[in-house]
C-alpha positions as CSV (number, residue, x, y, z in Angstrom):
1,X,141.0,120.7,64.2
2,X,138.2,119.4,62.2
3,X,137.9,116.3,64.2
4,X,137.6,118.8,67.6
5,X,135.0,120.6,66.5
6,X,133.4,117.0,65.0
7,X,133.8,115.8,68.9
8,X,132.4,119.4,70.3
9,X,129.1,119.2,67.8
10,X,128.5,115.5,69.2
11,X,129.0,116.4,73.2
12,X,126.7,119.2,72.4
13,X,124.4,116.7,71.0
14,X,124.2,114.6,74.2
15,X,124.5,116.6,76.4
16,X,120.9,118.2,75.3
17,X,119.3,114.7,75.6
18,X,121.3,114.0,79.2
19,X,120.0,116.8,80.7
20,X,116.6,117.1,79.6
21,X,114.5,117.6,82.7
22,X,113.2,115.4,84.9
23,X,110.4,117.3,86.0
24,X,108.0,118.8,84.4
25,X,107.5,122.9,83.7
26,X,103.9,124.1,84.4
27,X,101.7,125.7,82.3
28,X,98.5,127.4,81.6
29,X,97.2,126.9,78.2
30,X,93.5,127.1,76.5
31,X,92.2,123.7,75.3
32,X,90.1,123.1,72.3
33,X,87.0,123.6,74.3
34,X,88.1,127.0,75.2
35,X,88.5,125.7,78.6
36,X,91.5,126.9,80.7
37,X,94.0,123.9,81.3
38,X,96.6,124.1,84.3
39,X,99.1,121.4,84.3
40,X,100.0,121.5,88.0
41,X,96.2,121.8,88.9
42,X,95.9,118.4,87.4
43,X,99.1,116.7,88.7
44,X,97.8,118.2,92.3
45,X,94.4,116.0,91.8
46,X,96.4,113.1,91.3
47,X,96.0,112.7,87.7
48,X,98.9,110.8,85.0
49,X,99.2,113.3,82.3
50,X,100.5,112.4,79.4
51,X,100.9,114.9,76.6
52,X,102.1,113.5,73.5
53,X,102.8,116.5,70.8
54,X,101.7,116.0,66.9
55,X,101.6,117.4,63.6
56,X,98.4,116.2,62.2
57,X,99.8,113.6,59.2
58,X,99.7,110.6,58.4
59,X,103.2,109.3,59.5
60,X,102.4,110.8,62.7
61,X,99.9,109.0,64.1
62,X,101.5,105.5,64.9
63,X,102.8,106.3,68.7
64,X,100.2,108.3,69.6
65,X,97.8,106.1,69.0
66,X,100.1,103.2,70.6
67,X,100.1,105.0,73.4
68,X,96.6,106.2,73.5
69,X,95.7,102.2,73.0
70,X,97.7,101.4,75.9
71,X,96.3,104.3,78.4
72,X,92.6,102.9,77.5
73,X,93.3,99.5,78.9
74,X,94.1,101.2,82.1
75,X,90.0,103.0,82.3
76,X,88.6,100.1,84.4
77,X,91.4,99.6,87.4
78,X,92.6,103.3,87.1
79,X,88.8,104.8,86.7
80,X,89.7,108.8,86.0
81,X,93.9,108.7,86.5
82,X,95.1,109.0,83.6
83,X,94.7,112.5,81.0
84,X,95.7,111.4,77.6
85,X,96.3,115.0,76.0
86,X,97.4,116.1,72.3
87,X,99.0,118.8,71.6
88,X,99.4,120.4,68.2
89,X,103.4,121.0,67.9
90,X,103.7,124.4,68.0
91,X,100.3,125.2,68.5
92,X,99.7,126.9,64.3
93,X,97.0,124.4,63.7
94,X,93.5,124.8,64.3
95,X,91.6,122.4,66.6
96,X,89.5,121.5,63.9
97,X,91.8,120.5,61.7
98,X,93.7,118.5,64.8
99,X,90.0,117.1,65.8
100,X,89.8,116.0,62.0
101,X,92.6,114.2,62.1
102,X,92.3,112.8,65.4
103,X,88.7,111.2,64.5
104,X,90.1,109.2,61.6
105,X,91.8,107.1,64.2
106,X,89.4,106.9,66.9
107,X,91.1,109.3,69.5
108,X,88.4,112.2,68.7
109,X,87.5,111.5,72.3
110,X,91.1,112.9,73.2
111,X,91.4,116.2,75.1
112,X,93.1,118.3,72.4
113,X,95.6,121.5,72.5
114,X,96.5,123.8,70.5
115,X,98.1,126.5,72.3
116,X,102.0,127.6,71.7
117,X,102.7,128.0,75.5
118,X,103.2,124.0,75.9
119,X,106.5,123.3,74.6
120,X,108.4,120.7,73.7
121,X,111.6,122.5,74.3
122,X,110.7,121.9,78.4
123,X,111.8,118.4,77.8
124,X,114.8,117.9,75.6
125,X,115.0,117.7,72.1
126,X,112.4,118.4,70.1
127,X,110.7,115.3,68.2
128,X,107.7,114.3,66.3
129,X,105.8,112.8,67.9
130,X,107.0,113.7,70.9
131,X,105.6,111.9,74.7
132,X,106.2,112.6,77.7
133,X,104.2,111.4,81.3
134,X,104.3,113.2,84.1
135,X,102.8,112.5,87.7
136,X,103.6,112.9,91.5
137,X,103.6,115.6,93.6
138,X,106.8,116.0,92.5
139,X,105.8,116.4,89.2
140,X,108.1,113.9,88.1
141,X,108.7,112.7,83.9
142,X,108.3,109.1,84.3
143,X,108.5,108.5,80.2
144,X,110.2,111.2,77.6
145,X,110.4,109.9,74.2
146,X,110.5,111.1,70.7
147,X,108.5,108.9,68.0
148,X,108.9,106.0,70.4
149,X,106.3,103.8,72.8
150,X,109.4,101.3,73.7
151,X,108.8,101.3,77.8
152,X,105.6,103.4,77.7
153,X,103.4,100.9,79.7
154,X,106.4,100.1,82.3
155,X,106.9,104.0,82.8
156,X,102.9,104.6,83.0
157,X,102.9,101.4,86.1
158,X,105.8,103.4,87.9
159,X,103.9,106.4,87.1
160,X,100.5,105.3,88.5
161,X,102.1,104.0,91.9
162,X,102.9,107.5,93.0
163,X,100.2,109.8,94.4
164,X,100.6,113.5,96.2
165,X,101.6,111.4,99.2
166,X,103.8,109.4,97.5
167,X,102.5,106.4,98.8
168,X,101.7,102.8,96.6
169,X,98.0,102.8,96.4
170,X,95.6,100.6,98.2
171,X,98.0,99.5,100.9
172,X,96.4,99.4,104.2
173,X,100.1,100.1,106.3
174,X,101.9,102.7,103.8
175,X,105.6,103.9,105.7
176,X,107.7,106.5,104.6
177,X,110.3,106.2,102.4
178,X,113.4,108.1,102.1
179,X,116.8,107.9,100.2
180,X,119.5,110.2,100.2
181,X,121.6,111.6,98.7
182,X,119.8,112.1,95.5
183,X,121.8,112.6,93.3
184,X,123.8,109.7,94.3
185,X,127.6,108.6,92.9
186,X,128.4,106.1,95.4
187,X,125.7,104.6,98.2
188,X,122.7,105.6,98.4
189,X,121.6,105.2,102.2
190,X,117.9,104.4,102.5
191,X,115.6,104.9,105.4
192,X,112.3,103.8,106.0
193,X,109.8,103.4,109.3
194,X,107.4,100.0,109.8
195,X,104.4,99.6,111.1
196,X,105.4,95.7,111.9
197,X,108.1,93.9,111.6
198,X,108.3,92.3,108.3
199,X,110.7,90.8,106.0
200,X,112.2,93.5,103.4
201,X,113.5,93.4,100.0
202,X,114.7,96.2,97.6
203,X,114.3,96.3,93.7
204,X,116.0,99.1,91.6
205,X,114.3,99.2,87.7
206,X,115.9,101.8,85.1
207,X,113.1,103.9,83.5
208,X,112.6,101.0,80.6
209,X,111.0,99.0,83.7
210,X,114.6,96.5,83.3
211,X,115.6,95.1,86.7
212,X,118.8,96.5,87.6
213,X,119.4,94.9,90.9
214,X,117.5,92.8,94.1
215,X,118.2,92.4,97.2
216,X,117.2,91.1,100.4
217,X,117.7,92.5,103.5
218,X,119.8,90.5,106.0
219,X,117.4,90.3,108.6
220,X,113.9,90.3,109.6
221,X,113.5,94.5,110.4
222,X,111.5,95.3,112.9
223,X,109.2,97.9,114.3
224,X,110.3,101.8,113.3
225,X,113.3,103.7,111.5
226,X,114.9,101.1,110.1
227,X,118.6,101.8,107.2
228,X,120.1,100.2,104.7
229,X,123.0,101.4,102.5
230,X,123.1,100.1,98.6
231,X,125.7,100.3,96.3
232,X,125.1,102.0,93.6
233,X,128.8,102.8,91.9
234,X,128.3,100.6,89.6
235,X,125.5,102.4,87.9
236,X,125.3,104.1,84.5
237,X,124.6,107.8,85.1
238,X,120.5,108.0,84.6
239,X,117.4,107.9,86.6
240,X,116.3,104.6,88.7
241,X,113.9,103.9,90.4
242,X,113.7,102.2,93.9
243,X,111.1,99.7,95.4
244,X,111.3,98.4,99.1
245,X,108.7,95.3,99.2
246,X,107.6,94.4,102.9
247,X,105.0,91.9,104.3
248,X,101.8,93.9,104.2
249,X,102.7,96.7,101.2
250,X,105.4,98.3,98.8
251,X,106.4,102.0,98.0
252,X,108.6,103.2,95.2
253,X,111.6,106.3,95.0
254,X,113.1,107.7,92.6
255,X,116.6,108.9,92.5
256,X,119.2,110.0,89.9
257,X,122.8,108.4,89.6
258,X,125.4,111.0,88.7
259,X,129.2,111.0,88.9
């Protein structure tokens, strides 16, 4: 019996990290310049936001700052995309204290938040630190990790492809993408239109940015709806995403295997 409830107590355990969410919950919150902050306003002006909760100590600060570090390298070919946002925990310290502590490592720059109505709980587990990036129209979490960077900068590249129209930026020719169904146990058909004919390949990447598959269409596609049907039984359960590469540009899909 003991071993049952063991087994129960651990299912419980994953399940809350399997089915943390995959999109984000809004909010309305007031920042530490007693501003009024809209999370949905800002993913609708096609900004990354990444919040990334702390509790201002010293053994606190060493993702944060990784992945503040990393988001500043992205300022001169992503010029006002990304919002780097911290976020007192449970919102019971003052933003002077979190200011305080956030100037000792250079991030005083940071747009802070101390508010309760941000909470962790909208994404899993709670942690500390605790990041998460969000983007997309969808308002899809593209990173979700509790005192980790491991894939941050692969999950902020996915997350700065995708725009309210969903299409890869800067490509002169954009088509629309579709897969379905999503989620997906078996095949997941895809369909997508072309301005010209082109060559077409298709890449699927887990959320760590790790190649999963590649593949090459058969033929040359030309001109309009064009299909292809991939096989994805072999997945893990867990979120993928899908790029379809073509002569003159690339777009990118997420979908979720579940069986």
């Amino acid at each position: 019996m003991k071993k049952y409830y063991l087994s129960l107590l651990l299912l419980s355990i994953i399940n809350l990290n399997v089915f943390a969410q995959t999109t984000a919950t809004n909010f309305t919150a007031t920042d530490c310049q007693g501003a009024s902050y809209n999370l949905f306003s800002n993913l609708d002006d096609d900004k990354v936001v990444i919040l990334a909760w702390v509790m201002p100590c010293a053994t606190c600060i060493t993702d944060p700052l990784d992945a503040y570090t990393i988001t500043q390298g992205y300022n001169v070919s992503h010029p006002n995309r990304i919002q780097f946002n911290l976020v007192d925990d449970y919102g019971n310290t003052t933003c002077s204290s979190l200011s305080t502590w956030a100037n000792q490592y250079g991030m005083g720059s940071t747009h802070m938040m101390s508010d309760a109505v941000i909470s962790m709980s909208d994404y899993g587990v709670a942690g500390m630190p605790k990041i998460v990036i969000i983007a997309g129209e969808n308002r899809t979490v593209y990173f979700n990790e509790n005192s980790s960077t491991a894939g941050f900068q692969t999950a902020l590249d996915l997350a700065l492809a995708e725009n309210p129209l969903g299409v890869i930026e800067n490509k002169p020719n954009a088509f629309e993408l579709n897969v379905f169904p999503n989620p997906v146990n078996q095949a997941l058909n895809v369909s997508y239109f072309l301005n010209e004919p082109s060559e077409v390949t298709f890449e699927i990447t887990n959320v760590l940015g790790a190649k999963i598959e590649y593949k090459n269409a058969i033929n040359k596609k030309e001109v309009g709806l064009n299909s292809e049907e991939l096989d994805v039984s072999h997945f893990a359960n867990g979120t993928y995403f899908l790029k379809i590469n073509t002569s003159y540009g690339s777009q990118m899909k997420r979908f979720i295997v579940a069986k």
